[in-house]
C-alpha positions in Angstrom: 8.2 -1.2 -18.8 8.4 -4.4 -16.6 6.8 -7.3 -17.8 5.5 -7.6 -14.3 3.6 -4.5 -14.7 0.4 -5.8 -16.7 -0.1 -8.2 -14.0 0.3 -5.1 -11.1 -2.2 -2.9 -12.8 -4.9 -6.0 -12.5 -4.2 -7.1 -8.6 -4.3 -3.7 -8.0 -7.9 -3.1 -9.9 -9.3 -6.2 -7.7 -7.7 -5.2 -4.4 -10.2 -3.0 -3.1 -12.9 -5.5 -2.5 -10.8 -9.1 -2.1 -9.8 -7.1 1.8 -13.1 -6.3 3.0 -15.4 -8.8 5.3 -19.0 -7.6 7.1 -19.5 -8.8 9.9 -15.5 -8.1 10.8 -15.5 -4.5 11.9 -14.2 -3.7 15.0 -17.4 -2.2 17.1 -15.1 1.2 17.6 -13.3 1.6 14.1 -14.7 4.4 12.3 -15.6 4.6 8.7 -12.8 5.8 6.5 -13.3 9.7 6.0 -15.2 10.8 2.9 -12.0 13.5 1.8 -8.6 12.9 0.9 -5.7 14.4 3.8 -2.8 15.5 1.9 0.3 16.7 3.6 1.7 19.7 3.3 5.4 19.8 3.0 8.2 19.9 0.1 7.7 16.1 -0.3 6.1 15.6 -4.2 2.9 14.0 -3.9 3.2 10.3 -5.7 -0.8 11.0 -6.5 -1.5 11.5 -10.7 -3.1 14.6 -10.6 -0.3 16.2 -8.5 2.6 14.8 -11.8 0.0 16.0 -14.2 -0.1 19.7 -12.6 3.6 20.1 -12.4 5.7 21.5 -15.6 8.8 18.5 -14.9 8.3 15.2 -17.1 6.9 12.0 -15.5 9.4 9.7 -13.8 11.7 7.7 -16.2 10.3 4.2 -15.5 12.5 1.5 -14.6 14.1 -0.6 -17.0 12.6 -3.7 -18.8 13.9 -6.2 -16.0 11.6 -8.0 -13.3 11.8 -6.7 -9.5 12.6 -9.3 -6.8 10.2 -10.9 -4.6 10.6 -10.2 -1.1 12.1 -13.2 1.2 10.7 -14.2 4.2 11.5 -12.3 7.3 10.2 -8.6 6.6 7.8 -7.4 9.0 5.3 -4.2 9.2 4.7 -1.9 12.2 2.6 0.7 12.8 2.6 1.3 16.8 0.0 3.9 17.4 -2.5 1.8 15.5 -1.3 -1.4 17.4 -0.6 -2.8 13.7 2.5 -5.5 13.8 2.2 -7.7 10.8 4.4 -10.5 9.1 4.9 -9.4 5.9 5.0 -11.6 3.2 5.1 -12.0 -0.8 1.4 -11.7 -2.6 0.3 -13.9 -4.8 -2.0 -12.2 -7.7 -3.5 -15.4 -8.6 -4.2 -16.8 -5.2 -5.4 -12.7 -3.9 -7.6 -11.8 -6.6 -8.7 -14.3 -8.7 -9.1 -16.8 -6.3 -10.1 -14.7 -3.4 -7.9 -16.9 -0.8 -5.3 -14.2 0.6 -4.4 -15.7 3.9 -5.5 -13.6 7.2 -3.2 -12.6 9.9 -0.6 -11.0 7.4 0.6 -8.2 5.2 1.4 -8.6 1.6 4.0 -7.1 -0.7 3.0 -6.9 -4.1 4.8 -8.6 -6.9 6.5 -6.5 -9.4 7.1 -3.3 -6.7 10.4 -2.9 -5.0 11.5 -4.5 -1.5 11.3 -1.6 0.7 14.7 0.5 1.5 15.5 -0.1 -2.5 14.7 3.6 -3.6 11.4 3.1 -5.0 7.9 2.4 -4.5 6.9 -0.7 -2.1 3.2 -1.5 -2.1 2.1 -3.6 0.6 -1.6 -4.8 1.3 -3.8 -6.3 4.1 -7.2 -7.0 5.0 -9.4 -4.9 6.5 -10.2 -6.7 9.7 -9.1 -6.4 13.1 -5.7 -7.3 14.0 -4.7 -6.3 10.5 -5.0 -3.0 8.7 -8.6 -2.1 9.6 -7.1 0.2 12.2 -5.4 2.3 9.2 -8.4 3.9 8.8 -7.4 5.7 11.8 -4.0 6.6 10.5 -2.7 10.3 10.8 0.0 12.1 9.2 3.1 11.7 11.0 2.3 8.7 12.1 5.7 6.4 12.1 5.9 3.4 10.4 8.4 0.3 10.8 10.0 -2.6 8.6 11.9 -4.5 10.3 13.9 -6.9 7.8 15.4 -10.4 7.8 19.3 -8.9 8.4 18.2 -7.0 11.2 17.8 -3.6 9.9 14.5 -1.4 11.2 13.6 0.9 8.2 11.9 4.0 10.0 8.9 5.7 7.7 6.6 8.8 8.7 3.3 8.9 6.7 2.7 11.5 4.3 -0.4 11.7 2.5 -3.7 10.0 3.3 -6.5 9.4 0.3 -9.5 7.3 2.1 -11.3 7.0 -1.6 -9.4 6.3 -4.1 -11.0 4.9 -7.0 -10.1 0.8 -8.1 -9.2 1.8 -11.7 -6.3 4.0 -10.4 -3.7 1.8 -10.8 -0.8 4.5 -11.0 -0.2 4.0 -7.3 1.8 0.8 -7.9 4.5 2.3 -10.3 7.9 1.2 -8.9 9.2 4.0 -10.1 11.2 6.8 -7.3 11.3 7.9 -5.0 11.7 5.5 -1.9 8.0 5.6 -0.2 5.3 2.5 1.2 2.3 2.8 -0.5 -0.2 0.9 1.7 -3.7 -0.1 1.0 -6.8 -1.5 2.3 -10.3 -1.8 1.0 -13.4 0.4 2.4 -16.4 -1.9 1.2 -16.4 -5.3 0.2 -18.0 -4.8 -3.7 -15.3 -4.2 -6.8 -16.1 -0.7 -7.0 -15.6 0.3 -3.2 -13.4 2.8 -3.2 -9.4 1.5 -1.9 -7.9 3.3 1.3 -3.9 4.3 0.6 -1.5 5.5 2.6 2.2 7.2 1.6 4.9 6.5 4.5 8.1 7.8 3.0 11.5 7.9 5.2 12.3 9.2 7.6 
């Protein structure tokens, strides 16, 4: 297991209410939907019940050796919901325990893959306008873009939708495959508001 992975599964239990301001809601964004949207298609759902109902072992997990952080220059895109973010490297300290994640950007998480390396690339904003407030309207199918520093546009269709997942789930950050975004915003601003996560995989 990475030794980046203890230090995931806590940034990922504080998420949920360090993106969340009152007072910031846009007067026409809806509140996230009570139910879970899961496509249906030959795709394997990342979720944890979906590996725990299925006879094939868990994913082999990656070996023992830290991921890179992601360099300056990657951007994310969402056109139908008008989201078109700079997308930089987290900081767990800075984001969780200090509270201070910058506004006005998207943030990869440290210890997931850089996205178009083959496994899981979590990436995190706000919920506030002009960031990823509007995912709360997302739909599956919607197209998702990462546009990165050599030029490349990396084209992702969303998959699966789960508006309430709880903050102790932490097994959406596992970097292992297959390629997919796993993007995330809060739904309330307290520690136990549920976290709002999205699957784009290629394509």
């Amino acid at each position: 297991m990475s030794r980046f992975l203890p230090a995931v599964a806590t940034v990922a239990l504080l998420l949920g209410a360090v993106f969340f301001a009152e007072g910031m809601l846009s007067a026409t964004a809806s509140a996230p939907p009570a139910t879970a949207v899961v496509a249906a298609s030959p795709t394997p759902n990342v979720s944890a019940s979906s590996v725990a109902s299925t006879a094939s072992p868990p994913p082999t997990p990656l070996p023992p050796t830290p991921l890179s952080p992601l360099p300056d220059g990657y951007r994310i895109q969402i056109p139908r919901l008008a989201i078109d973010l700079a997308l930089r490297e987290g900081d767990i300290e800075r984001d969780t325990i200090d509270q201070q994640t910058p506004e006005h950007y998207a943030f990869h998480l440290p210890g997931t893959a850089i996205p178009g390396a083959g496994a899981n690339s979590y990436i995190y904003a706000h919920a506030r306008v002009g960031m990823f407030l509007s995912l709360w309207n997302v739909r599956l199918g919607d197209v998702v873009w990462i546009s990165t520093p050599d030029g490349r546009a990396l084209r992702y269709v969303v998959s699966e939708i789960h508006p309430r997942v709880p903050p102790a789930d932490v097994t959406w950050t596992e970097p292992s495959p297959p390629e997919r975004l796993t993007l995330q915003t809060s739904t309330g601003p307290n520690p136990g508001d549920p976290r709002f996560v999205v699957i784009a995989l290629p394509g």
